[in-house]
N, C-alpha and C positions, 0 to 999 in steps of 0.2 A: 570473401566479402568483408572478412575484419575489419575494422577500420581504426590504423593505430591512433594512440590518446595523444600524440601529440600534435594532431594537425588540427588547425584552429577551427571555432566553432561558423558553424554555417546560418545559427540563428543567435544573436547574439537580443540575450535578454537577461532577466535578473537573475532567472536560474541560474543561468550559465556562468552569469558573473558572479555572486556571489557562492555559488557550491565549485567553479573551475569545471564545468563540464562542457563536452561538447557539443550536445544536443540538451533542452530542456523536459528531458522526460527525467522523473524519478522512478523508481521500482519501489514502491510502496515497501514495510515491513510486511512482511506472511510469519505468523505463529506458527513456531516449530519450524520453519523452512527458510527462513532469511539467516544465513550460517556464512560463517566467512566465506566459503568458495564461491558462494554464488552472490555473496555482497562485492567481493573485490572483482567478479567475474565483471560485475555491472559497470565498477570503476574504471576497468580496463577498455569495457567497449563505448565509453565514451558519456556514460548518464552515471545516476548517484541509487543508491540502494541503502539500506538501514538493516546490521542487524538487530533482531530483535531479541529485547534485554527478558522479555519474559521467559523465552524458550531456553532460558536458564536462571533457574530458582538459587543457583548457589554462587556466590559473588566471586569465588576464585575462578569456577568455571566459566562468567562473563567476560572478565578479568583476561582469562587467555583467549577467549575469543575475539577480543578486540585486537590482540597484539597478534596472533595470527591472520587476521584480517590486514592489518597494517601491513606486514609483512606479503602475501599474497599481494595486495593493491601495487605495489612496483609505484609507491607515489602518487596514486591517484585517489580521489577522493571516496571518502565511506562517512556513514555517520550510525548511530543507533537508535533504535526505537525504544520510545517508552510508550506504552499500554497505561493509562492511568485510570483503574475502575472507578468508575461516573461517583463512587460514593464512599466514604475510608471504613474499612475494615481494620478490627483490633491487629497490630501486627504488621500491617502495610509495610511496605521500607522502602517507598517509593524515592522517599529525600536519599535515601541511600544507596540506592541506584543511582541520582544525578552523582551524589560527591563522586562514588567510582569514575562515573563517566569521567568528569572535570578531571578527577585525578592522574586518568589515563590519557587526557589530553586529546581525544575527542572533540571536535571542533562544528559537528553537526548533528542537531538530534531532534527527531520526529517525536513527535507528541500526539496524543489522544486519548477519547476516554471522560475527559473531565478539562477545566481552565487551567492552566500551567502557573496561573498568574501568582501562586507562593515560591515557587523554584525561580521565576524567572531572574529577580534579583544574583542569585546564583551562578548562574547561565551566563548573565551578561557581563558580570563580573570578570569570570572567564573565558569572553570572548567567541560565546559558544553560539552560531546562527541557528534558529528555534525554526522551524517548521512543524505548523500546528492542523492536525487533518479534523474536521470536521463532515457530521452531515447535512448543514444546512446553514446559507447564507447570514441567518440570525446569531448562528452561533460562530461564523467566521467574524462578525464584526464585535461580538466579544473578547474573542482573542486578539483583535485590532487593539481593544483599546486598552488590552493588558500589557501590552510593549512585542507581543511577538513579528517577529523578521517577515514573516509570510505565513499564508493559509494556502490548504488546500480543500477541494469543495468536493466530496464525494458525493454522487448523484443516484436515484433511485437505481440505477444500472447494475453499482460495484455488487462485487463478490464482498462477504463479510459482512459490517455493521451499516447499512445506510442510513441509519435512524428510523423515525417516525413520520416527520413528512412528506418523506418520497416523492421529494421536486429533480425531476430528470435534468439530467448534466445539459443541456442544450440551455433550458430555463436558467438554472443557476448562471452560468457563463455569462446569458445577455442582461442578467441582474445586475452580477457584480460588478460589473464596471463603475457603474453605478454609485454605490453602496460602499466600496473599500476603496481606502486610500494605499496601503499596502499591496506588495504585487500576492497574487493568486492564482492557482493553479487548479484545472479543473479533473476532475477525474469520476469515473464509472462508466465501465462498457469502452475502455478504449483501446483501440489494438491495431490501429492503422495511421502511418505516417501525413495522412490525411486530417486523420481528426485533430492530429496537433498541429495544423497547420488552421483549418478551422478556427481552433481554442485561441493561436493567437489573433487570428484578425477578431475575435470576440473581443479582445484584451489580455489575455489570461498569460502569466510569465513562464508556463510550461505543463504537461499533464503527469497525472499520477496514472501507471498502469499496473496491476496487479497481475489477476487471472491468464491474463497473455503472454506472461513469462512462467507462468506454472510447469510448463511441459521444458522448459530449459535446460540441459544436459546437470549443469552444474546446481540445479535442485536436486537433494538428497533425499527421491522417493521412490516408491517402485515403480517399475517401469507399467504394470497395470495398473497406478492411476493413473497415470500420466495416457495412458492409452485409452480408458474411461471418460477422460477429457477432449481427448481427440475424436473420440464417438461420436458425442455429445455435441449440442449445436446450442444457439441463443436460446431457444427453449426448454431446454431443462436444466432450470433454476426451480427450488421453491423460496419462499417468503417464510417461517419461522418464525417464532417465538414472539410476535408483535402483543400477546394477553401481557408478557412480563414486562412490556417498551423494553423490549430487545433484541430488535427483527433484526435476523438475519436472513441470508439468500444465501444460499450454497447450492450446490449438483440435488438433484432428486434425486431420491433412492427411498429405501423401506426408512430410514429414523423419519425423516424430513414429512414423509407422507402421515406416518402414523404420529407425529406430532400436530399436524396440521386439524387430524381428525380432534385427539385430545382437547387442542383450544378449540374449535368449532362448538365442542359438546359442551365442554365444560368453561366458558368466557372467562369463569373467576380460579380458573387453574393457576399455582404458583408456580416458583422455581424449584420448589423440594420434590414435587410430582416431574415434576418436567428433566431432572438433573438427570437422572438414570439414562436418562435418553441422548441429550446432548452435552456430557461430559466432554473436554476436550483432551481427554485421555484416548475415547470410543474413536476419536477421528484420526487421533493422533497413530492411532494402531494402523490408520488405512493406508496412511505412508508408508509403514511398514511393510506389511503385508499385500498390500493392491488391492484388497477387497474394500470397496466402492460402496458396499450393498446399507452401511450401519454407519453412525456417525455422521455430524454437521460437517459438510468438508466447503469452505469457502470458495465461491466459485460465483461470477457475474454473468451477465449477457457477455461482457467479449470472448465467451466459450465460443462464440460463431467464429473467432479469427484465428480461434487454436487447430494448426493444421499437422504441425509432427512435428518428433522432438530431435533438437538442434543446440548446440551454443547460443549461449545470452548474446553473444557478439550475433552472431547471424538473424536471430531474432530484430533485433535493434538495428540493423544493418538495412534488412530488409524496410524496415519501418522509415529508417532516412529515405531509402530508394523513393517507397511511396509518396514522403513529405517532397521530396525535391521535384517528383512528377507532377503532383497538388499543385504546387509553386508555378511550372512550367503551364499548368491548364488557365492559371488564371494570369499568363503571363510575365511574371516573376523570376526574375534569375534569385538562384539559393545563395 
């Protein structure tokens, strides 16, 4: 079912124009799991992917992951994530993350966390198209009107950080139309070439999907979580850390639950009480290992569409099948 990258796009919109892809899905960043093979894997089959700058702390070892990425990609496109915490910490080197980027000639880079709006000068300089992930429509027209290329609107749904106001992806989509001049792209809970077909009769220039390529061959995790996922259904998610405003939703297990209790008891609980618990060290182990049971491990409602693990190509493959069926139901040639 691969589908080579050079044959032309079937939905032609901003994504696609502006990132060269053939369908407008992106593959969000994933902390510690968005690694060259599974970024260029994405390029290959026809969408755009980011790795992520955090899951490497040391600038040489970013450095070659870009250029091993490039290399994998066979000429298709990639770009990199930057993670930027909501607030600067002594030491940050966030500007120094971009220069590398720019330096390495990176021509696509995902944003979040905080306003991009001091780098972007930088950025645009070097011709770099800014994709900026937010969770909520108030904070996409922020990044409108700092100069970024595009938003993406993560919805109560996603796996990871959805914020605090927890307006579901459906909502967002019939807002933004609306509200953003900029093209937008909707994402949480999405895992069927339906919904992106949906998202664009909303408007929306393409979705963000995460958790739905988690179980993907060319994700470098154990094969018991990956199987933990596949268990798993739309229901087991919890909610997270919302006392610190900083909910996240990941897989239930024992952290997630006995965090859940913590804030309940204690409303005025910090992050020093809470760290032992959701270090991203503790989750980072469950890649390793498969054990599922400890650790914040990121994960959405579109656990319901994770069925077994496969190539990013087949994954995405499947998903055009779906969109071009969408298409046909409501009478649409693709």
């Amino acid at each position: 079912m691969t589908q080579p990258t050079s044959l032309p796009p079937i939905f032609d919109t901003e994504v696609t124009r502006q990132f060269g892809t053939r369908l407008p899905i992106v593959a969000g960043g994933l902390q510690w799991l968005s690694r060259a093979e599974y970024v260029a894997a994405a390029g290959r089959a026809g969408i755009i992917s980011f790795i992520t700058a955090a899951s490497f702390p040391e600038f040489n070892d970013l450095r070659a992951e870009i250029e091993k990425c490039r290399d994998l990609c066979e000429g298709a496109p990639f770009g990199v994530n930057v993670s930027m915490i909501p607030k600067l910490v002594p030491g940050e080197k966030t500007e120094e993350v971009f220069r590398l980027i720019v330096d390495s000639g990176v021509k696509f880079v995902e944003t979040s966390g905080r306003s991009p709006e001091a780098f972007m000068p930088m950025l645009k300089d070097a011709g770099i198209t800014v994709l900026h992930k937010v969770p909520s429509l108030r904070f996409a027209q922020k990044a409108q009107s700092v100069g970024v290329d595009m938003v993406s609107i993560v919805g109560a749904e996603c796996g990871g950080h959805p914020g605090m106001d927890m307006i579901g992806s459906m909502v967002n989509a019939g807002l933004a139309e609306d509200r953003l001049n900029i093209p937008w792209l909707v994402g949480g809970g999405i895992g069927r070439g339906a919904q992106l077909v949906a998202a664009l009769a909303m408007g929306a220039s393409g979705v963000v999907v995460g958790t739905r390529f988690l179980v993907a061959e060319e994700i470098q995790a154990h094969p018991d979580f990956k199987q933990a996922l596949i268990d798993a259904s739309e229901l087991d998610t919890d909610l997270c850390m919302t006392s610190v405003r900083n909910t996240v939703r990941s897989l239930r297990n024992e952290t997630t639950q006995m965090v859940a209790k913590l804030e309940r008891d204690n409303p005025e609980i910090g992050i020093k009480e809470l760290i032992t618990h959701v270090s991203g060290a503790i989750g980072r182990n469950a890649y390793a290992t498969g054990d599922v049971s400890k650790g914040i491990l990121s994960a959405g409602h579109a656990l319901g569409f994770v069925d077994r693990v496969e190539p990013l190509a087949e994954i995405v493959g499947r998903m055009e099948q779906d969109a071009v069926a969408a298409m046909g139901r409501l009478g649409l040639a693709a």
